[in-house]
mmCIF file as gemmi writes it, N, C-alpha and C atoms, coordinates in Angstrom:
data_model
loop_
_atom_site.group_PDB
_atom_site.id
_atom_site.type_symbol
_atom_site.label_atom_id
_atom_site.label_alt_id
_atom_site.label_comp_id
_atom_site.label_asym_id
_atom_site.label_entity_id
_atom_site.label_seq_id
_atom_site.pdbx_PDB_ins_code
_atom_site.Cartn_x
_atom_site.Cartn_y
_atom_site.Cartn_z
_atom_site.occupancy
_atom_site.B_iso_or_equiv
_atom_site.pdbx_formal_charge
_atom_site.auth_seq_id
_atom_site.auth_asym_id
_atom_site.pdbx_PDB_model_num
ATOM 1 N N . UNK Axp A 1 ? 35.381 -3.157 -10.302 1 0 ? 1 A 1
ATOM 2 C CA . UNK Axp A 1 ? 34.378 -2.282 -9.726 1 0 ? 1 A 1
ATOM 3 C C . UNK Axp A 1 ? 33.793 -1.396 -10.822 1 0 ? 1 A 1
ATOM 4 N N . UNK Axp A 2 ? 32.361 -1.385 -10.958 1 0 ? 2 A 1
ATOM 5 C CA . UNK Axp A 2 ? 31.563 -0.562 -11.573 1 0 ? 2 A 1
ATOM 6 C C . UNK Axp A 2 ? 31.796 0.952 -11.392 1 0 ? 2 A 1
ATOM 7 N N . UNK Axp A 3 ? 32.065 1.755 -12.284 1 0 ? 3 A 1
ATOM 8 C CA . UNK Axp A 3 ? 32.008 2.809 -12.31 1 0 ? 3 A 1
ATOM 9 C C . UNK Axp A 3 ? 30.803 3.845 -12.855 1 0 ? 3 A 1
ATOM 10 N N . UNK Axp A 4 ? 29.819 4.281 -11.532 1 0 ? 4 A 1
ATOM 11 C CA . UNK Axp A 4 ? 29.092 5.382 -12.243 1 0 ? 4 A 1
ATOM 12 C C . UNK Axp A 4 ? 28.86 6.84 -11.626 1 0 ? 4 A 1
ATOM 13 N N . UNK Axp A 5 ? 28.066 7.292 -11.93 1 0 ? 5 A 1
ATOM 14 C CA . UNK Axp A 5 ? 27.675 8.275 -11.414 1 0 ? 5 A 1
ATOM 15 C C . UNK Axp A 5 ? 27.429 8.467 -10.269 1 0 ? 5 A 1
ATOM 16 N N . UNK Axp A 6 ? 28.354 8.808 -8.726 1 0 ? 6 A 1
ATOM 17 C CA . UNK Axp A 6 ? 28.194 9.065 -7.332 1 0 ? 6 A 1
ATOM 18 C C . UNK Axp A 6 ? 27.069 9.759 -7.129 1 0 ? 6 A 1
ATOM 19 N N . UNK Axp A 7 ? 26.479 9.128 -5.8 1 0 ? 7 A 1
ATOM 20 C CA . UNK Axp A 7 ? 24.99 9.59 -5.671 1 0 ? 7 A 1
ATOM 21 C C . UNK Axp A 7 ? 25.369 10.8 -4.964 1 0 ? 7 A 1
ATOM 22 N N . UNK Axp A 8 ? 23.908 11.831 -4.086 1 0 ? 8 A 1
ATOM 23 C CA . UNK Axp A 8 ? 22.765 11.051 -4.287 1 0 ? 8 A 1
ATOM 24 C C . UNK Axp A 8 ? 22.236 11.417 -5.316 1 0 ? 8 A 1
ATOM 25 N N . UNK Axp A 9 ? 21.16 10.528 -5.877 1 0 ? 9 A 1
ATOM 26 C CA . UNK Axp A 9 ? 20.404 11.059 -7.211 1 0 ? 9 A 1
ATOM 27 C C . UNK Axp A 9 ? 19.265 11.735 -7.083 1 0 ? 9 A 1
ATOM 28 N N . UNK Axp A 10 ? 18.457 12.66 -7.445 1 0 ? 10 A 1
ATOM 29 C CA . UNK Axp A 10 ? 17.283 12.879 -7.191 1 0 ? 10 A 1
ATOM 30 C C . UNK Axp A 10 ? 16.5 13.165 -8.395 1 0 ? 10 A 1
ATOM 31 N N . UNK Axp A 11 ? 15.203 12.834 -8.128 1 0 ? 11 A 1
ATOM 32 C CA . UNK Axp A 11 ? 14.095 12.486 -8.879 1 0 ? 11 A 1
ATOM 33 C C . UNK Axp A 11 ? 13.727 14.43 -9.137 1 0 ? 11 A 1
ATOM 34 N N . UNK Axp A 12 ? 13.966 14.914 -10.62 1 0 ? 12 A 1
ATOM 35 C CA . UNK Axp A 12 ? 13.392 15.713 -11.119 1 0 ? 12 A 1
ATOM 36 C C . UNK Axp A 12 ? 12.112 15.949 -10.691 1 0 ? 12 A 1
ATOM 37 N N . UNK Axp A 13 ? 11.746 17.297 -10.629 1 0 ? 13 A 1
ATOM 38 C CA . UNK Axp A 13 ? 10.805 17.775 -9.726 1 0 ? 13 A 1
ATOM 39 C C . UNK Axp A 13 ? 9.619 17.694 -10.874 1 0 ? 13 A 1
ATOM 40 N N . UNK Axp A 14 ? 9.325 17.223 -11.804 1 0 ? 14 A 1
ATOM 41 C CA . UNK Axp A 14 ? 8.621 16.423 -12.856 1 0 ? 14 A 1
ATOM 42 C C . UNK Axp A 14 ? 8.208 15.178 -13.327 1 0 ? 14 A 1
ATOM 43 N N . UNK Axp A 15 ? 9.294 14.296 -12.665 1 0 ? 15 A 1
ATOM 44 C CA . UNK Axp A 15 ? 9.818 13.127 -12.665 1 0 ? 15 A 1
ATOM 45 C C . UNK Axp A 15 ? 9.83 12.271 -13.826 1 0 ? 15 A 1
ATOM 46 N N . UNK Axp A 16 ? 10.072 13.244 -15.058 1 0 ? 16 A 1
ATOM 47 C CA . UNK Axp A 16 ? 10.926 12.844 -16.047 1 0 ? 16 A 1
ATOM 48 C C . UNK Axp A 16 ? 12.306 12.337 -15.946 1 0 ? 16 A 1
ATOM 49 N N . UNK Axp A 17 ? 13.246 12.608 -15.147 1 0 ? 17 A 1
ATOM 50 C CA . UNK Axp A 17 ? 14.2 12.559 -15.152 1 0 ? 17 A 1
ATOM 51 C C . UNK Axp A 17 ? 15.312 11.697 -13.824 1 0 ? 17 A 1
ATOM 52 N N . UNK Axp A 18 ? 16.214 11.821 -14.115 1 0 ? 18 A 1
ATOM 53 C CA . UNK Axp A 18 ? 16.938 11.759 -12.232 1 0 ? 18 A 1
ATOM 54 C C . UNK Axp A 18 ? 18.235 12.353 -12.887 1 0 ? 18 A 1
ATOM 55 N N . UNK Axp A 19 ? 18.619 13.142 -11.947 1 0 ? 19 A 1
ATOM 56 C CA . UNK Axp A 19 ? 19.46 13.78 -12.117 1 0 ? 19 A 1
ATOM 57 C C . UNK Axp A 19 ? 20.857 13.513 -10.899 1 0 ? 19 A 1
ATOM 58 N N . UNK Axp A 20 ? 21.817 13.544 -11.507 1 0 ? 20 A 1
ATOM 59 C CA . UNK Axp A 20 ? 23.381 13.332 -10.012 1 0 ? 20 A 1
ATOM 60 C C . UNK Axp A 20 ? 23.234 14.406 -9.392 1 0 ? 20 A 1
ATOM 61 N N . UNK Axp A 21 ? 24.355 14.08 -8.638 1 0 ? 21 A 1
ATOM 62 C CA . UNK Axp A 21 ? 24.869 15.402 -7.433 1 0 ? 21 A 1
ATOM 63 C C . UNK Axp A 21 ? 24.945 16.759 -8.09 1 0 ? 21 A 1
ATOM 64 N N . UNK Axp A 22 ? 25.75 16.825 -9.724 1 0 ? 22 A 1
ATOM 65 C CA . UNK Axp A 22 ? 25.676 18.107 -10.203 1 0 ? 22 A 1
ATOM 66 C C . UNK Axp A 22 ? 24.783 17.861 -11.202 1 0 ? 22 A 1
ATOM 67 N N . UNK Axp A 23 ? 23.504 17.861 -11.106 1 0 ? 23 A 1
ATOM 68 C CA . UNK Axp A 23 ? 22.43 18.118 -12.06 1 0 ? 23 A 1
ATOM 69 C C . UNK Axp A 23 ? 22.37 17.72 -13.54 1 0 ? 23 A 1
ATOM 70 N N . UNK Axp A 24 ? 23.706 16.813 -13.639 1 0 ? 24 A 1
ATOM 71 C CA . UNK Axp A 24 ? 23.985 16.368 -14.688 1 0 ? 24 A 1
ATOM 72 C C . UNK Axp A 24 ? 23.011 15.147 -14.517 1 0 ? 24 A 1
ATOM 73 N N . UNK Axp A 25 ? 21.934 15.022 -15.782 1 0 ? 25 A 1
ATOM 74 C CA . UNK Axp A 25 ? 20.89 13.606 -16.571 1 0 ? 25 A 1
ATOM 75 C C . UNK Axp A 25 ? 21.777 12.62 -15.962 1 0 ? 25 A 1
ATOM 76 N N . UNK Axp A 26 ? 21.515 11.276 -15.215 1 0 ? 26 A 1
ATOM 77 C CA . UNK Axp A 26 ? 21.401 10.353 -15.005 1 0 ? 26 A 1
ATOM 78 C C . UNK Axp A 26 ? 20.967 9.12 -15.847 1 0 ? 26 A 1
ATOM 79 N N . UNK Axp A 27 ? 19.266 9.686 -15.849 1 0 ? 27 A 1
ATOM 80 C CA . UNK Axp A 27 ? 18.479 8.678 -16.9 1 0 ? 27 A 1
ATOM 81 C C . UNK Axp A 27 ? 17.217 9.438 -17.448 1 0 ? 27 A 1
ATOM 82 N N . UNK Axp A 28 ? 16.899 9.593 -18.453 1 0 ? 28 A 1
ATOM 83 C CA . UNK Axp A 28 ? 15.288 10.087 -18.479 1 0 ? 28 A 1
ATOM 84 C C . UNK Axp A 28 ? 14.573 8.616 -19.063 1 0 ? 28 A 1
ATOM 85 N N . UNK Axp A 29 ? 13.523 8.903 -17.935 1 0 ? 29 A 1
ATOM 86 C CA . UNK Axp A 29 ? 12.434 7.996 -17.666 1 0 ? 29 A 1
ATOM 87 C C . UNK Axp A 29 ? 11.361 7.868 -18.417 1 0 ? 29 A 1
ATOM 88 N N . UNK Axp A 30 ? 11.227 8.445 -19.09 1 0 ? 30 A 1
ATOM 89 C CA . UNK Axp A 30 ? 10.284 9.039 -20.051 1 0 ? 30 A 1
ATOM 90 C C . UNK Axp A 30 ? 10.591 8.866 -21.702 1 0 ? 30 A 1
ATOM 91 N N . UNK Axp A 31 ? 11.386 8.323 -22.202 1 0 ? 31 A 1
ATOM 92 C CA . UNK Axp A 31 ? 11.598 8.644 -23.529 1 0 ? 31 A 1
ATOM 93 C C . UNK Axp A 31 ? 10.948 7.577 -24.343 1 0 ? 31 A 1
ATOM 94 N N . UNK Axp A 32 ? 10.465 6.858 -23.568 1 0 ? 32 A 1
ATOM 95 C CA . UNK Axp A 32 ? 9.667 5.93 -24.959 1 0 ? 32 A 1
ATOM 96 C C . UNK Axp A 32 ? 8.212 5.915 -24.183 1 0 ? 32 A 1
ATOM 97 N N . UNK Axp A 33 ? 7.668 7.309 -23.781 1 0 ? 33 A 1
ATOM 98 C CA . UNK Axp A 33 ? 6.321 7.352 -23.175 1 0 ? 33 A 1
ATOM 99 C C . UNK Axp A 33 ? 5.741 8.554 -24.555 1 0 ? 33 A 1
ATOM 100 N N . UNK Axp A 34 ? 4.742 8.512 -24.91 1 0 ? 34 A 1
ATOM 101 C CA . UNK Axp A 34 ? 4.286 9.664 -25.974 1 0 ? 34 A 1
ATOM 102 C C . UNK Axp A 34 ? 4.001 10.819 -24.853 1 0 ? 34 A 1
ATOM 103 N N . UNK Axp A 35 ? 3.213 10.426 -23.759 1 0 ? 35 A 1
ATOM 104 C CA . UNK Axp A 35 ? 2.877 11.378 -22.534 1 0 ? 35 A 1
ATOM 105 C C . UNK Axp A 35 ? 3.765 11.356 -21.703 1 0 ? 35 A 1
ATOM 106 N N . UNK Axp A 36 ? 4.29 12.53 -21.131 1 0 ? 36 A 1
ATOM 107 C CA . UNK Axp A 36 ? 5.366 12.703 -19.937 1 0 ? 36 A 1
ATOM 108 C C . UNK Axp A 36 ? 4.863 13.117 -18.667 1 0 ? 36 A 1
ATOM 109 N N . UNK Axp A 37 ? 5.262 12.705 -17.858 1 0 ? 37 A 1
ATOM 110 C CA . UNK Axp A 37 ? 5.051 12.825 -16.737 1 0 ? 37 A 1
ATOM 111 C C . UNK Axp A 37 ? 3.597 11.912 -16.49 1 0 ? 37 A 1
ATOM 112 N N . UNK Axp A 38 ? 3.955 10.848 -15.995 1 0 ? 38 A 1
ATOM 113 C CA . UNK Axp A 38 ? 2.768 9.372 -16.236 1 0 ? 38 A 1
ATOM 114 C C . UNK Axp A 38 ? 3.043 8.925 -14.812 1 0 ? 38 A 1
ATOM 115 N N . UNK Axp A 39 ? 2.26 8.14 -14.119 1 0 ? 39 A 1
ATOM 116 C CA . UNK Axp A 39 ? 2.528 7.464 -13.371 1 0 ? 39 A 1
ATOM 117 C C . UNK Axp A 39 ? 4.113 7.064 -13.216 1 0 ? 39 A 1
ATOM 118 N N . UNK Axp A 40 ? 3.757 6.023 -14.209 1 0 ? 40 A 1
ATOM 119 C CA . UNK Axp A 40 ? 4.566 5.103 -14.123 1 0 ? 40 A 1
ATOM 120 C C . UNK Axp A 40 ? 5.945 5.653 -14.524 1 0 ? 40 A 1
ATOM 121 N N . UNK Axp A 41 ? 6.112 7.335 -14.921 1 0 ? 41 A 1
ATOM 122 C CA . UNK Axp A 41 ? 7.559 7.682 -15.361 1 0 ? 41 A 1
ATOM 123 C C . UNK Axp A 41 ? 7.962 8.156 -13.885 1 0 ? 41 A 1
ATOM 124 N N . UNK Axp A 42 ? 6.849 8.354 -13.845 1 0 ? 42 A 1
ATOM 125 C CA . UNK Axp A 42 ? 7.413 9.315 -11.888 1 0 ? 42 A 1
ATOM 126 C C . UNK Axp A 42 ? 7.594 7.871 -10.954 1 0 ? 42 A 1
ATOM 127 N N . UNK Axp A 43 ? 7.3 6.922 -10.751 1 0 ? 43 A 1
ATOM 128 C CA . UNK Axp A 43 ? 7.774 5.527 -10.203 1 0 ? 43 A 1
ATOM 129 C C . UNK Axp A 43 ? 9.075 5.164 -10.622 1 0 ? 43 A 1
ATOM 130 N N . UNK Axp A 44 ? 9.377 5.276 -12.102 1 0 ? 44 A 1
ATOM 131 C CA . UNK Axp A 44 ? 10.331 4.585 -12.483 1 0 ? 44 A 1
ATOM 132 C C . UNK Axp A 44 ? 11.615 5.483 -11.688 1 0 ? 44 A 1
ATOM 133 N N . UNK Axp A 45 ? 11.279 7.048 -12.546 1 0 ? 45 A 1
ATOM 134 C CA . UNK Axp A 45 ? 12.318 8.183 -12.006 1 0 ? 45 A 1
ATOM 135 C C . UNK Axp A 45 ? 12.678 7.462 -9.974 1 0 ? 45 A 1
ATOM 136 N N . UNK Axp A 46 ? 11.55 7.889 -9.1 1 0 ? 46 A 1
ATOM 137 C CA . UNK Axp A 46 ? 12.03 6.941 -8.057 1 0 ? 46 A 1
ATOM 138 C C . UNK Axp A 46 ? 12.248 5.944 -8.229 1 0 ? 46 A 1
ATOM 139 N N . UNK Axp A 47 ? 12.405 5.204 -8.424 1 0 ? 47 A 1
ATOM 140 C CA . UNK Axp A 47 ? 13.344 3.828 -8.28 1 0 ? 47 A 1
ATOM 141 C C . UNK Axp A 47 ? 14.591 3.917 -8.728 1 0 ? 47 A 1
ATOM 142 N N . UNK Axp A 48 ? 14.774 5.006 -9.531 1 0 ? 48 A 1
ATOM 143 C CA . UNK Axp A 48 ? 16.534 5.072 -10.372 1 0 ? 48 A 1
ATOM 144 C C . UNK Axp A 48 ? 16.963 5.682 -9.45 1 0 ? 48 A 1
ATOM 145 N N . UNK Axp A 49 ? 16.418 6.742 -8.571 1 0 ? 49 A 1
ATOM 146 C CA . UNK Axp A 49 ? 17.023 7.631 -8.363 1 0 ? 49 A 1
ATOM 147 C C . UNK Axp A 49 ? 17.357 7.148 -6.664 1 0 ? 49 A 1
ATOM 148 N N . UNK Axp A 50 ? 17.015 6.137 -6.584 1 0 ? 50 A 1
ATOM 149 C CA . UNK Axp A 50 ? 17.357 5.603 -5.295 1 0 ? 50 A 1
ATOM 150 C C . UNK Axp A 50 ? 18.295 3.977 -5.374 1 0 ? 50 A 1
ATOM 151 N N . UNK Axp A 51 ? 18.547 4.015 -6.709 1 0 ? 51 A 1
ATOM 152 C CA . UNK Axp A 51 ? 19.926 3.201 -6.872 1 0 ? 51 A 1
ATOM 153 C C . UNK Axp A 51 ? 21.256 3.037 -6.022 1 0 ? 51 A 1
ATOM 154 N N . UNK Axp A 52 ? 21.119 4.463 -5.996 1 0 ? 52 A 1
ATOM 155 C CA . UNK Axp A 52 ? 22.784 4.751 -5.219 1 0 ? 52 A 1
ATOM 156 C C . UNK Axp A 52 ? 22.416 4.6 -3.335 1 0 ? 52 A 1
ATOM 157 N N . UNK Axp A 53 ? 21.736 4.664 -2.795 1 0 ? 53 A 1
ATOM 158 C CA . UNK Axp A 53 ? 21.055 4.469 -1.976 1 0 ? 53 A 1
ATOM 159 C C . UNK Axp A 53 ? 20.76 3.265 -1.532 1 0 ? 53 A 1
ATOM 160 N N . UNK Axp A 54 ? 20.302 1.987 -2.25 1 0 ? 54 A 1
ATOM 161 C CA . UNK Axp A 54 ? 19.647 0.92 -2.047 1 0 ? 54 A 1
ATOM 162 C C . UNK Axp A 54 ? 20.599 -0.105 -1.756 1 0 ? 54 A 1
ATOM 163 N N . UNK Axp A 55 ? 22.158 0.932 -3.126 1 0 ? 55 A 1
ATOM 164 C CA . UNK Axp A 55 ? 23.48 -0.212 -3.467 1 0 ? 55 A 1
ATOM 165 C C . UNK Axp A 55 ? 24.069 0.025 -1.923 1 0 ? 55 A 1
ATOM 166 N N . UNK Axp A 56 ? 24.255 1.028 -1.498 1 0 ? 56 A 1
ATOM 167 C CA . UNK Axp A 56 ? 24.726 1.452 -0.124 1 0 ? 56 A 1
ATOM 168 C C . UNK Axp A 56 ? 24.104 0.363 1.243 1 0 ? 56 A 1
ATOM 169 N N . UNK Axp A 57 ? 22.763 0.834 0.965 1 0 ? 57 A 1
ATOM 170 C CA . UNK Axp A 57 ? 22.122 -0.37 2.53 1 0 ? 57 A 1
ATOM 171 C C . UNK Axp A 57 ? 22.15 -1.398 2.176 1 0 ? 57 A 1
ATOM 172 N N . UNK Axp A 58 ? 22.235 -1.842 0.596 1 0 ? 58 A 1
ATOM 173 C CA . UNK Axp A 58 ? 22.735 -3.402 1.063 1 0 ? 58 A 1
ATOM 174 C C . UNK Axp A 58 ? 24.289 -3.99 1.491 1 0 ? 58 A 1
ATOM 175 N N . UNK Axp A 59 ? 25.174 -2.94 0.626 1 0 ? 59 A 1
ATOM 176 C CA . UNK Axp A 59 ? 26.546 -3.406 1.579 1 0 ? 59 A 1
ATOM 177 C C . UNK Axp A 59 ? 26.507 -3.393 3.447 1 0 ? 59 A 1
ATOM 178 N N . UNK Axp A 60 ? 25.834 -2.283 3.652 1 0 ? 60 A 1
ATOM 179 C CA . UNK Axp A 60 ? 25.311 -1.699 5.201 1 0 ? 60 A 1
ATOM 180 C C . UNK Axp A 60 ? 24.943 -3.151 5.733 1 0 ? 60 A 1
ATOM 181 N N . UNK Axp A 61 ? 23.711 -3.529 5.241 1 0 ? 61 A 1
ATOM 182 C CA . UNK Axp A 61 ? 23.376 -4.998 5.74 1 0 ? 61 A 1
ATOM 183 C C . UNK Axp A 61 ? 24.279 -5.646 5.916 1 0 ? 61 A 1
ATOM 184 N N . UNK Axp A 62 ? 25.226 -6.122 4.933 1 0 ? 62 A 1
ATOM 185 C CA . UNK Axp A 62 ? 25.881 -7.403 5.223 1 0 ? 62 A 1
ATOM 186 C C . UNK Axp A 62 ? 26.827 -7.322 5.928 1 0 ? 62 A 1
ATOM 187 N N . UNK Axp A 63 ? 27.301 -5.724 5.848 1 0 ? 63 A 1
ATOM 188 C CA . UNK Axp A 63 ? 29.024 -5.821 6.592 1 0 ? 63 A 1
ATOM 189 C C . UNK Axp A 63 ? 28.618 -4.489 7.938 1 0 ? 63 A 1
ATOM 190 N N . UNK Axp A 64 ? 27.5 -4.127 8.17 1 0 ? 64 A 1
ATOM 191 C CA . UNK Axp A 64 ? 27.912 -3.27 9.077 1 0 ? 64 A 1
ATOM 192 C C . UNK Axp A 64 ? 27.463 -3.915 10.662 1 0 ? 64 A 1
ATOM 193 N N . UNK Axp A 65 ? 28.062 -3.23 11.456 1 0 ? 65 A 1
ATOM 194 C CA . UNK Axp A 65 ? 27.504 -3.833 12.86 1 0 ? 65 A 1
ATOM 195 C C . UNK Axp A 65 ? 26.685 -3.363 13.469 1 0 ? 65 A 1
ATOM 196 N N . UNK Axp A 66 ? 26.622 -2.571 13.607 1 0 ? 66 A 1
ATOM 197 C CA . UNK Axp A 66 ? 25.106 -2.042 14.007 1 0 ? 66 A 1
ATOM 198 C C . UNK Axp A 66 ? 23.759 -1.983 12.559 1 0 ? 66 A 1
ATOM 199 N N . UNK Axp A 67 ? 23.271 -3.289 13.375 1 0 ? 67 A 1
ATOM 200 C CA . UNK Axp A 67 ? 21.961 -3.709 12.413 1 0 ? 67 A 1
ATOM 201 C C . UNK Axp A 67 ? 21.183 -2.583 12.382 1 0 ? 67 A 1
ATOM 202 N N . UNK Axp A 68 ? 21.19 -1.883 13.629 1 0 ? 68 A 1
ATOM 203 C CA . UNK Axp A 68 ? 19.186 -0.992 14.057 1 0 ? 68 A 1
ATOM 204 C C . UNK Axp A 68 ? 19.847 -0.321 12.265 1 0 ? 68 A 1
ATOM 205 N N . UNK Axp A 69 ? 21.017 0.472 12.69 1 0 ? 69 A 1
ATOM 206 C CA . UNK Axp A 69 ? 21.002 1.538 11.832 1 0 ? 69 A 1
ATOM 207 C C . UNK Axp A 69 ? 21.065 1.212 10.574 1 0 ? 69 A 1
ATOM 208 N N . UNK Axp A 70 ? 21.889 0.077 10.216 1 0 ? 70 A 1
ATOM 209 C CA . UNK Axp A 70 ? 21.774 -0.409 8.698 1 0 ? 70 A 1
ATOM 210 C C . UNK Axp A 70 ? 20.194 -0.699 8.609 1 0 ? 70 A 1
ATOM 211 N N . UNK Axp A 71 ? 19.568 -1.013 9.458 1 0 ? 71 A 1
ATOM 212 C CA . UNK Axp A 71 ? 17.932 -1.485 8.848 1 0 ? 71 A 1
ATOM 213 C C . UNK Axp A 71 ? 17.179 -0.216 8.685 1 0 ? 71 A 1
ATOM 214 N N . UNK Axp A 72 ? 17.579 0.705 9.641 1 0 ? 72 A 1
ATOM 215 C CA . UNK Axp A 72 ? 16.664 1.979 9.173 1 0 ? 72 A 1
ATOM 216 C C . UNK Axp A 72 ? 17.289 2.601 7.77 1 0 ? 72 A 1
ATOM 217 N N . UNK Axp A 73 ? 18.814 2.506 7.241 1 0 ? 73 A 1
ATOM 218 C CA . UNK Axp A 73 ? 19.088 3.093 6.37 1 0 ? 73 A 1
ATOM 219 C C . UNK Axp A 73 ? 18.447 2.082 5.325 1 0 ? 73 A 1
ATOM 220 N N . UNK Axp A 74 ? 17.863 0.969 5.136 1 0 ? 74 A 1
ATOM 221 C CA . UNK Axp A 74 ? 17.679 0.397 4.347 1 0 ? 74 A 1
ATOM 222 C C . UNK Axp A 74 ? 15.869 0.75 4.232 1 0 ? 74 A 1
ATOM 223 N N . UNK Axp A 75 ? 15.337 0.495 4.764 1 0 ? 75 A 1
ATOM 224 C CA . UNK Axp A 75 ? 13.403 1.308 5.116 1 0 ? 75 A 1
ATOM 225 C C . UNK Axp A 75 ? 14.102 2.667 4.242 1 0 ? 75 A 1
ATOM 226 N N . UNK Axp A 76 ? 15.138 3.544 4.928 1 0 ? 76 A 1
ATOM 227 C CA . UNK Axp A 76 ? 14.265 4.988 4.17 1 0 ? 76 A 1
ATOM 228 C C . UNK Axp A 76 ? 14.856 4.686 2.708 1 0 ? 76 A 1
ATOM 229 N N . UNK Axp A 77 ? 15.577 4.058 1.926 1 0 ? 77 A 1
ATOM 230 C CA . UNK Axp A 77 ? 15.686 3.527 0.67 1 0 ? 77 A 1
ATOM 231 C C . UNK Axp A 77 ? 15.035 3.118 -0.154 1 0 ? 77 A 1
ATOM 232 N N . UNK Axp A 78 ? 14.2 1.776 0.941 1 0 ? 78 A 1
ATOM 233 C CA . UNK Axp A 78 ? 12.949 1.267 -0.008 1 0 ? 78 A 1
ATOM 234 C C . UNK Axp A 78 ? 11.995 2.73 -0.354 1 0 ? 78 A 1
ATOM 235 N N . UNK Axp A 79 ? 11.874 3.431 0.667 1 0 ? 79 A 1
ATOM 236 C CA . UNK Axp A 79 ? 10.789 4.459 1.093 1 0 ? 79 A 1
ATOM 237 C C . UNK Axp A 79 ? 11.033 5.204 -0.425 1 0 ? 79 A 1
ATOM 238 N N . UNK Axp A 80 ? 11.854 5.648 -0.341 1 0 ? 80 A 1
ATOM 239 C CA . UNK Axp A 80 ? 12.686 6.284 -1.122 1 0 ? 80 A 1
ATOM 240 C C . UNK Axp A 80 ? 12.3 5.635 -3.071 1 0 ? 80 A 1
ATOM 241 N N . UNK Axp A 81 ? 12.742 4.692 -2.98 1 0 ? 81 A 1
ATOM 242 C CA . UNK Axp A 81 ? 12.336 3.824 -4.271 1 0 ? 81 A 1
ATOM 243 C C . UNK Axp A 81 ? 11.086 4.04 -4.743 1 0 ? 81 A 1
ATOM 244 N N . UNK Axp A 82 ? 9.84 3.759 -3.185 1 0 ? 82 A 1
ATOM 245 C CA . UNK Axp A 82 ? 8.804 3.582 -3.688 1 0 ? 82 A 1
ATOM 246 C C . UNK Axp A 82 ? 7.778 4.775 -3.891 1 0 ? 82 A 1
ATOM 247 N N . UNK Axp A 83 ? 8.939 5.807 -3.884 1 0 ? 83 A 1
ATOM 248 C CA . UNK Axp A 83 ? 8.203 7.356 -3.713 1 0 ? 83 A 1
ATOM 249 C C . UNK Axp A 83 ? 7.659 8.061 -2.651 1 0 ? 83 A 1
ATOM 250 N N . UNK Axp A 84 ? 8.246 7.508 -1.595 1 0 ? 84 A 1
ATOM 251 C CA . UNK Axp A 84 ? 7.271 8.126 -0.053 1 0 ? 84 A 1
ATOM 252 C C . UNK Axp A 84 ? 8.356 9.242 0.304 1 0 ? 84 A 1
ATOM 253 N N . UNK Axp A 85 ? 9.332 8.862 -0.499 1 0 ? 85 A 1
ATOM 254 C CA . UNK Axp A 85 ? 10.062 10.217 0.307 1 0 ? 85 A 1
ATOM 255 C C . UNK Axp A 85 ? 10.801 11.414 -0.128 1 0 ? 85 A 1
């Protein structure tokens, strides 16, 4: 078993960054951008930062029994990834 950083993660309010549960750097998203805070660093930042999240609803999918709820926990994940939330 992989060992990392327990979620949840959240996307720096810049979205340079994602940061863990205790505010400890995760990943910065940004370090091989000359400009910070870009589109595409604030996309990336969501998508990392909904790792711990995504790894969760897919175990949810396969092993849980109640589908409704594993499928909604899996929507607000993507949601989540793709920056809506």
């Amino acid at each position: 078993m992989s060992i990392y950083t327990p979620g949840p993660w959240k996307m720096h309010s810049l979205g340079e960054a994602v940061l863990g549960r205790d505010r400890i750097m995760v990943a910065d998203c940004c370090i091989c951008s000359p400009r910070r805070q870009t589109p595409t660093c604030r996309a990336n930042a969501a998508l990392i930062a909904s790792a711990p999240d995504l790894l969760e609803a897919c175990k949810n999918m396969l092993w849980h029994e109640d589908k409704m709820a594993a499928r909604k926990q899996a929507e607000a994940a993507i949601a989540k990834a793709e920056g809506r939330s």
